[in-house]
PLY file of the C-alpha trace (Angstrom):
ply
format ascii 1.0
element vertex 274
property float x
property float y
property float z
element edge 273
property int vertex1
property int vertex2
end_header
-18.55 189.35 101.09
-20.18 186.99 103.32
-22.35 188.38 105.68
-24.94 187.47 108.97
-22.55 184.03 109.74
-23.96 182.23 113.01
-25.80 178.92 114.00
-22.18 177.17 113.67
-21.87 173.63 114.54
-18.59 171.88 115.20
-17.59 168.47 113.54
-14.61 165.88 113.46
-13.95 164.40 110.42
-12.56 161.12 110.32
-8.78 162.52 110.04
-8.93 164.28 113.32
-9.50 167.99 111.55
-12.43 169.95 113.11
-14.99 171.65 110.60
-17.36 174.46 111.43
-20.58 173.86 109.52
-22.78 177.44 109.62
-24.97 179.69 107.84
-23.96 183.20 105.90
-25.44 185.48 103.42
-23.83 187.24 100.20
-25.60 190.70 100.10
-25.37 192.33 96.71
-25.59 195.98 97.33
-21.65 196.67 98.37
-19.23 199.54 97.98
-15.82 199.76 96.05
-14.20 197.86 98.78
-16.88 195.28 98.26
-18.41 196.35 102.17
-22.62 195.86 102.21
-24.29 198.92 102.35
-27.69 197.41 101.85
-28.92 193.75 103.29
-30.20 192.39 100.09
-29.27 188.99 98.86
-31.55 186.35 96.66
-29.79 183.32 97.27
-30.93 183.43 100.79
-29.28 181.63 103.56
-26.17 179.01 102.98
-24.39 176.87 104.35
-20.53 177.56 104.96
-17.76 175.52 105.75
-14.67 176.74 107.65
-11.42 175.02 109.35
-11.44 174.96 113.14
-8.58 174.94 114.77
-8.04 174.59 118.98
-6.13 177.12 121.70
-6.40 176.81 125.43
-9.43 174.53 124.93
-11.17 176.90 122.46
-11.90 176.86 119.20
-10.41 179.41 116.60
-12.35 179.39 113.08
-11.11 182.72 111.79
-8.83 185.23 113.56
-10.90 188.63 114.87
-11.72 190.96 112.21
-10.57 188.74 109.18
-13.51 188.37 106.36
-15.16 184.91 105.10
-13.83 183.54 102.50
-15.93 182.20 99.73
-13.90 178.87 98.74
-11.81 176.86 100.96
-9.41 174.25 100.67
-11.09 171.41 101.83
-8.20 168.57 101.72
-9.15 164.86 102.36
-12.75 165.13 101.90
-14.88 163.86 99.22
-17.78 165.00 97.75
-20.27 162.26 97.85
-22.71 163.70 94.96
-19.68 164.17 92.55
-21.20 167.55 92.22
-19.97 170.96 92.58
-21.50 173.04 95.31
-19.00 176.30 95.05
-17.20 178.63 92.39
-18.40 179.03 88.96
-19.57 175.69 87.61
-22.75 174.99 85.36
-25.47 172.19 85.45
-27.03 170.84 82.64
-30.42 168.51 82.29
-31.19 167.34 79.02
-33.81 164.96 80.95
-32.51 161.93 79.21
-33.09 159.45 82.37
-36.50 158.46 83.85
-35.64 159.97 87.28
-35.60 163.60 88.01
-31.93 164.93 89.53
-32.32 165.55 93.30
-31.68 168.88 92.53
-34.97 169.61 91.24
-37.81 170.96 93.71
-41.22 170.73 93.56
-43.29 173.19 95.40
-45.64 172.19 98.13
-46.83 168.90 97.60
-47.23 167.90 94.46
-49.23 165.47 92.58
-46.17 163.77 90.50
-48.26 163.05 87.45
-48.00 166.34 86.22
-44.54 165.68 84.51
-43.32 162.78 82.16
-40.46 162.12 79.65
-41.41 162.08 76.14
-38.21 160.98 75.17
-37.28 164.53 74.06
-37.30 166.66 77.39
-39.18 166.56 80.24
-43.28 167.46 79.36
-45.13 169.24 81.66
-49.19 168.86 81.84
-50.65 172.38 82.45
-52.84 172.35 85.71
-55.07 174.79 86.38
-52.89 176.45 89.38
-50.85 179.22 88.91
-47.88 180.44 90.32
-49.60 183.01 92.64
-51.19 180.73 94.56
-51.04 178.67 97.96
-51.11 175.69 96.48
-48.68 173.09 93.99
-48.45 174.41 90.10
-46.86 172.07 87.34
-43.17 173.44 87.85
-39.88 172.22 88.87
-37.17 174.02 90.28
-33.70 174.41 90.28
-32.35 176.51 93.37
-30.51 180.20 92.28
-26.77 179.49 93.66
-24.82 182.35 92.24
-25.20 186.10 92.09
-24.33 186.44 88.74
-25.51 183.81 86.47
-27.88 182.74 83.39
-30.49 179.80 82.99
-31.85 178.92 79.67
-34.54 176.30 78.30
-36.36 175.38 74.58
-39.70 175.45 74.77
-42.34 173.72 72.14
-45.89 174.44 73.14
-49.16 175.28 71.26
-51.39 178.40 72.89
-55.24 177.95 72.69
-56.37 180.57 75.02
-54.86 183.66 77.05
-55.16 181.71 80.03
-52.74 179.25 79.16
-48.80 179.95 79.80
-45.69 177.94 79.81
-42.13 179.03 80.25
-39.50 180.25 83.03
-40.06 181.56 86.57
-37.92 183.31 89.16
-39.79 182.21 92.25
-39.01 182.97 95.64
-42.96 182.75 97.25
-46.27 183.32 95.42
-45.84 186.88 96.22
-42.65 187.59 95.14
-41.56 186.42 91.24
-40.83 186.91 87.77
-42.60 184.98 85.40
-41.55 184.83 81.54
-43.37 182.37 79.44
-45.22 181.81 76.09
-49.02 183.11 76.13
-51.57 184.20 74.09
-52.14 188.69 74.19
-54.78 190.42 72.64
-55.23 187.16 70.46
-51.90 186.85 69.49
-48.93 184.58 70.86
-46.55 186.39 72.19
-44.18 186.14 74.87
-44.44 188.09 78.15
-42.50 188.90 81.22
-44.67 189.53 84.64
-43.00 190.68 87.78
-44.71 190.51 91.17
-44.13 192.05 94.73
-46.24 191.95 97.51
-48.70 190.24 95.38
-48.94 193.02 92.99
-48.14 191.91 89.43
-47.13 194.20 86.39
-45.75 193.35 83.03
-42.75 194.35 81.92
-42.70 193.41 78.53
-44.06 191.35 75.73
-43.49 190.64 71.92
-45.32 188.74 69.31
-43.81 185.68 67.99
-44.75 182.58 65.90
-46.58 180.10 67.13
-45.44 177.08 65.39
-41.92 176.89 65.92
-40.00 176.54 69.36
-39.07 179.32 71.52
-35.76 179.72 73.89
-36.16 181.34 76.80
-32.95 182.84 79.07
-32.72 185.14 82.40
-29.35 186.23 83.42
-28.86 187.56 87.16
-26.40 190.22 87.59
-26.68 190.95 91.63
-30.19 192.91 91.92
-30.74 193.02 88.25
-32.37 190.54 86.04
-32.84 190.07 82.25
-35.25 188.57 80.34
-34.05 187.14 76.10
-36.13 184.80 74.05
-35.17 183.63 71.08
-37.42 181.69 67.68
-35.98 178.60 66.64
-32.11 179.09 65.72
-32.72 182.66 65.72
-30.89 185.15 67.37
-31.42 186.22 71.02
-34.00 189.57 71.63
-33.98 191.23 74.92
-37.18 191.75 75.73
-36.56 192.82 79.61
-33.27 194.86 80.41
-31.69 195.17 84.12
-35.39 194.21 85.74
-34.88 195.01 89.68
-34.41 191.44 91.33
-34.83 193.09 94.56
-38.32 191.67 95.02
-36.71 188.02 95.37
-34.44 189.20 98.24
-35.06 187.66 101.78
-35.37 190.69 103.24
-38.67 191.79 100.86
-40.23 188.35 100.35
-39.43 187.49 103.99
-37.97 184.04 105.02
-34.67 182.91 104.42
-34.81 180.84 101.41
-33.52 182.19 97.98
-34.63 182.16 94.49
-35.00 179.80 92.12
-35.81 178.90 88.73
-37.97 176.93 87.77
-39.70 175.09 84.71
-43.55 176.04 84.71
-46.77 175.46 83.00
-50.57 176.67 83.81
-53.52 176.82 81.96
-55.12 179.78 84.66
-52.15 182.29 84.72
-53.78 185.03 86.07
-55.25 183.38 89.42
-54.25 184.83 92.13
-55.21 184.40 95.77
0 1
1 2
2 3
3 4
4 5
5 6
6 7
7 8
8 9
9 10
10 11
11 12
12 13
13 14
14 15
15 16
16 17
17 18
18 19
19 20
20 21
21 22
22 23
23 24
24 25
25 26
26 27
27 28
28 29
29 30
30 31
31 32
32 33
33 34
34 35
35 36
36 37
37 38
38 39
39 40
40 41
41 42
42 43
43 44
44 45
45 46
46 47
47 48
48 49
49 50
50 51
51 52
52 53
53 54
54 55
55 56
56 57
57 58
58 59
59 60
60 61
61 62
62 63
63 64
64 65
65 66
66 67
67 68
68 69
69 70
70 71
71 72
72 73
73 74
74 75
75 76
76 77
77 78
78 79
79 80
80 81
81 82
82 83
83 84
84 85
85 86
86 87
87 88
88 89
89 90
90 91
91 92
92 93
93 94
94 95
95 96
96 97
97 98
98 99
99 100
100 101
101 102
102 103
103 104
104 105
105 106
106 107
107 108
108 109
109 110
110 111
111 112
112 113
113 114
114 115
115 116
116 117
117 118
118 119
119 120
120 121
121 122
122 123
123 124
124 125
125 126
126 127
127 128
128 129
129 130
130 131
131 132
132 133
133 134
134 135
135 136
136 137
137 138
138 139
139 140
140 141
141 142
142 143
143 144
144 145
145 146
146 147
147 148
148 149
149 150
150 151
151 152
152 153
153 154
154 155
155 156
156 157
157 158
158 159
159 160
160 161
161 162
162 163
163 164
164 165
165 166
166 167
167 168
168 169
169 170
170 171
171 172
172 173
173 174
174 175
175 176
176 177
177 178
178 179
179 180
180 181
181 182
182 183
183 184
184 185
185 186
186 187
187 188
188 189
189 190
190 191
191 192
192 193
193 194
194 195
195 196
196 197
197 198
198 199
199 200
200 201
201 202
202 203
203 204
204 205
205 206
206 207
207 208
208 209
209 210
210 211
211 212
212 213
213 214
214 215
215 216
216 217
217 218
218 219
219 220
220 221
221 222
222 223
223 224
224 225
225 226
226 227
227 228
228 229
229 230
230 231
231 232
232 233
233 234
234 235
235 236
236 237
237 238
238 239
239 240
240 241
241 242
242 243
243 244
244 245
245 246
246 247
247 248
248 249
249 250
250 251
251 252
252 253
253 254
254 255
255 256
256 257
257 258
258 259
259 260
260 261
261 262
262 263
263 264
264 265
265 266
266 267
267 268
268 269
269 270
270 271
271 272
272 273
């Protein structure tokens, strides 16, 4: 269900059909006839695309009372990217080309040495900035598209101290994340799972693992609910958080109208916050 549609503007494409270009949500929290009941959504605001067609010098996008659809047939035009922007589709980096994909974000304004190729992946340098703060950490970012959906990554990296961290995050603002990542607890290297709202941050979970062989890390979003797998070497995946509540990434809690995303992330100061 697509809700909160408005700020439509009207173009011509080149064929003479009309296009309505606005923005919607996807709320999460819906009854058995899939109708919201709650205003809760993570992949913030997006961009639609409709068919407009004229009457009597208006124009008609959809008839009165008839729901957004999610996919449209969109005949005659091209996508310019080669890239996939609706239904279920998957994206892949295996960082094998000296120039990050423009899907990637950086956060604030970032200093760009913090991330080189290594000719195995994409190495990030830890800087001592962490994700609660107002300012630019060593992450990249990859923007949450789908309600239901899973992100994965292999990790090699050596702890020293407990201040140092690398892994996944689920970031929507400094106040309002998950962070899962490889750390040193009590001594030991383990891997943890923080969540944070309204600046408050609790673990969820943690388990001890080797520290000389690589690490997988996965989240997989299910509408409000998030959870957090690791896995050592070729090993098998271990849940470590079940069904966390996403709801702390919505627009509604974090305020704003971006959405998630999830991003790649290293920091040698992990508990700073502001």
């Amino acid at each position: 269900m697509v809700t909160s549609a408005g700020h439509a503007d009207l173009v011509e494409a080149k064929d003479g059909q009309w296009w309505a270009v606005f923005l919607g949500c996807r709320p999460y929290e819906v009854d058995e006839k899939q109708i919201p009941v709650a205003d809760f959504y993570n992949t913030g605001r997006e961009t639609f695309l409709l068919p407009v067609r004229w009457k009597d010098g208006w124009p008609i996008i959809l008839e009165q009372g008839k729901a957004i659809p999610t996919i449209v047939e969109k005949t005659g035009m091209k996508n310019s990217q080669n890239m996939q922007v609706t239904g279920n589709y998957t994206f892949t980096d295996v960082f094998d080309n000296e120039k990050l994909d423009y899907q990637w974000l950086f956060l604030r304004n970032p200093e760009m040495s913090f991330y080189d190729w290594s000719g195995a992946g994409i190495k990030l340098k830890a800087k001592p900035v962490s994700i609660y703060q107002l300012d630019s950490p060593a992450a990249i970012f990859y923007r949450q598209k789908h309600t239901s959906f899973y992100a994965e990554t292999e990790l090699m990296f050596t702890v020293t101290d407990e201040q140092q961290l690398a892994g996944l995050v689920v970031f929507q603002n400094e106040k309002f994340n998950f962070v899962m990542g490889k750390t040193m607890s009590g001594g030991e290297t383990a891997i943890t799972v923080m969540r944070t709202e309204c600046g408050q941050t609790i673990q969820l979970g943690s388990a001890e693992i080797p520290d000389n062989k690589p690490v997988r890390l996965k989240v997989e979003g299910d509408g409000r609910y998030y959870t957090f797998s690791y896995a050592v070497g070729n090993g098998q995946w271990q849940t470590l958080v079940r069904n966390a509540d996403g709801i702390n990434l919505s627009s509604v809690k974090a305020g704003g109208y971006l959405g998630a995303t999830i991003g790649l992330y290293a920091t040698s100061n992990k508990d700073k916050h502001e």
